[in-house]
C-alpha positions in Angstrom: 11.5 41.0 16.5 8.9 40.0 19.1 5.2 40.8 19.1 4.8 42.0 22.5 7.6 43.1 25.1 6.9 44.3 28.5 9.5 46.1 30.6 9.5 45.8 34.5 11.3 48.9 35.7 11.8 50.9 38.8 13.0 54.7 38.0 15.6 54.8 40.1 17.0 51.7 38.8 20.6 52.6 36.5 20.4 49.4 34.5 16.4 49.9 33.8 17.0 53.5 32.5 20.3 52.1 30.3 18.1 49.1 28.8 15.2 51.8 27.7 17.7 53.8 25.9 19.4 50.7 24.1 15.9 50.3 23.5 14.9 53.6 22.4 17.8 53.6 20.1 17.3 50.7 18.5 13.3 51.6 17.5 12.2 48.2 19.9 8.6 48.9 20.9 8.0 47.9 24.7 5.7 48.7 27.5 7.2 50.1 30.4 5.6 49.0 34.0 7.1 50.6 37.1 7.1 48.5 39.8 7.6 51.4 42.2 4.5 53.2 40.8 2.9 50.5 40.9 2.5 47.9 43.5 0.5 45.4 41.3 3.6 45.2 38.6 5.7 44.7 41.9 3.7 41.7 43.1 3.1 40.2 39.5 7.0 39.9 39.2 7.7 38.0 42.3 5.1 36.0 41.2 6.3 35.4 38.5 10.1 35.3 38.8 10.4 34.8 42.5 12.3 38.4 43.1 12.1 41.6 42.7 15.3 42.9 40.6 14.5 44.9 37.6 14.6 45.2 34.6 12.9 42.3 33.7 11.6 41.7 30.7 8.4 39.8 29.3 9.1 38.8 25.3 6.2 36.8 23.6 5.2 35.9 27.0 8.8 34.2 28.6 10.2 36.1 31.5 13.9 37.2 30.9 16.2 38.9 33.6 17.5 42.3 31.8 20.6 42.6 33.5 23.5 40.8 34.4 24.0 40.1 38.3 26.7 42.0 39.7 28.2 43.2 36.0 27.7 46.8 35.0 24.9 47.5 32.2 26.6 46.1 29.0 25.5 46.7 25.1 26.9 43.4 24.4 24.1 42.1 26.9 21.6 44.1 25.8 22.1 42.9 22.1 22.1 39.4 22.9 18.7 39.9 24.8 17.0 40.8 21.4 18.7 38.7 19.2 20.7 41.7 17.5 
């Protein structure tokens, strides 16, 4: 499992809150920063990824889209995200 993971999320996002309870459930540690809360986590991911779509996530420092454009929040995703 990876060292650090980092969670770009926006509370009002569906898929966001769907990806922390995959998460939750399967005991993966992660640091959750709302890009709504906070403006600075909103900038540093369009930096970054040139958009502002969450979840994104940040494993052992690669940038990875946590959702599926268009698609509805899938398990089967989520798995292949962590390698599970």
């Amino acid at each position: 499992m990876a060292d650090t993971i980092i969670l770009y999320s926006a509370k009002l996002c569906g898929d966001c809150q769907n990806l922390k309870r995959f998460m939750d459930a399967n005991n993966i540690a992660y640091e959750t920063r709302d890009i709504r809360e906070n403006p600075e986590y909103a900038k540093e991911l369009e930096e970054k990824t040139g958009k502002l779509g969450v979840p994104y996530l940040v494993i052992d420092g690669e940038w990875i889209r946590g959702y599926q454009p268009r698609q509805p929040f899938s398990e089967d995703f989520a798995r292949s995200l962590f390698g599970l």
